[in-house]
C-alpha positions in Angstrom: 0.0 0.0 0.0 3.0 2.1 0.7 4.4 2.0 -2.7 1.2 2.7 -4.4 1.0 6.0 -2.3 4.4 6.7 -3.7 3.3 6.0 -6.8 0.4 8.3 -7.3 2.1 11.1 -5.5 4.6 10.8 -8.2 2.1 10.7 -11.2 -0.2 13.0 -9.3 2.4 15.8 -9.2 2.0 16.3 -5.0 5.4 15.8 -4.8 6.4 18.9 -6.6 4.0 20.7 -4.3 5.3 19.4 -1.4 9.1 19.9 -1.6 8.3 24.1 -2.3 9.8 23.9 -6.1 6.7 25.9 -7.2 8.0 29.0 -4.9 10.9 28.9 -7.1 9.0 28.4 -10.5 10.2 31.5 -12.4 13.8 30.2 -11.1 13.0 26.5 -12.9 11.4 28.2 -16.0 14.9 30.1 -16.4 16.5 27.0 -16.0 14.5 25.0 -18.7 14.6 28.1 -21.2 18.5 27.8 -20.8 18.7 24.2 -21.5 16.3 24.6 -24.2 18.1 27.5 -25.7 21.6 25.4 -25.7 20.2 22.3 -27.0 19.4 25.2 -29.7 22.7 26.3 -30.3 24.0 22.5 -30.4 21.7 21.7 -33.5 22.9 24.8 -35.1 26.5 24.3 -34.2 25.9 20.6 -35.9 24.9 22.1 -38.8 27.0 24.5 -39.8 30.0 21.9 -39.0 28.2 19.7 -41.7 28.4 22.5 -44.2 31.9 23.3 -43.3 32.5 19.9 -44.1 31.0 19.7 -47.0 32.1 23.0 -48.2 35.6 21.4 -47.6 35.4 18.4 -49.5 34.2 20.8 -52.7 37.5 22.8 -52.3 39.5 19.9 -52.3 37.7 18.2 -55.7 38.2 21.6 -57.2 41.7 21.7 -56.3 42.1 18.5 -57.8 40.2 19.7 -60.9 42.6 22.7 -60.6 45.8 20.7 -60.7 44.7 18.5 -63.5 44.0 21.4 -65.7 46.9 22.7 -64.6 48.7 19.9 -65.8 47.2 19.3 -69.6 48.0 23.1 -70.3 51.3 22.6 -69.2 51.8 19.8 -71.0 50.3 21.1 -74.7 52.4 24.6 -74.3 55.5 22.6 -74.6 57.2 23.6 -77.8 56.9 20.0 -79.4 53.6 19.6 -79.0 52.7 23.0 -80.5 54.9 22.4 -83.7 52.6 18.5 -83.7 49.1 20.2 -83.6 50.0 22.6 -86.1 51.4 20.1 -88.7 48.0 18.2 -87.7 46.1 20.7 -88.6 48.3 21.6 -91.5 49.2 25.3 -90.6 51.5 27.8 -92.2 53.3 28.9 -89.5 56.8 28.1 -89.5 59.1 28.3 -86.2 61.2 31.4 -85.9 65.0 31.2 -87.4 66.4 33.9 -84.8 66.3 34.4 -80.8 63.8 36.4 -79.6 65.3 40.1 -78.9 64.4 42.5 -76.6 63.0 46.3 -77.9 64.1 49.0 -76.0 62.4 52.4 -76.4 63.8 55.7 -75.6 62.1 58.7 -74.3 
């Protein structure tokens, strides 16, 4: 019989009433607004780390798609294969018979 008074004093609520936490109500709403507000702040925090990491992984793919590009151009500007694309496409130009020189202008 004892337990069951426990019991419904529990479920009831009388226990609240009679250990005084209702003086301090305004005290407990603060309390709950905090906890509410940082369990807030966690969900955002989560997010915007999730972004970050996604945002992250884009940079690196586009650094990859960066370097590769990189690479091609470098790799058709080399004299050799200039002179090969323009005998493929059967062009006129002819490579130059002196060293370049530089032009210097006098004021």
């Amino acid at each position: 019989m004892k337990t069951r008074e426990v019991i419904d004093n529990l479920a009831g609520g009388m226990w609240l009433v009679n250990t005084g936490i209702f003086r301090h109500a305004t005290f407990v709403i603060y309390i709950f607004f905090l906890v509410i507000l940082y369990i807030g702040m966690n969900f955002g925090i989560d997010s915007s780390q999730v972004t970050e990491r996604r945002n992250v992984q884009i940079l690196k793919d586009l650094k990859a798609d960066y370097t590769g590009k990189t690479a091609r151009l470098l790799y058709q500007s080399k004299r050799l294969e200039v002179e090969l694309k323009l005998t493929e496409y059967n062009s006129t130009l002819k490579s130059p018979q002196e060293p370049p020189r530089r032009v210097i202008i006098e004021k």
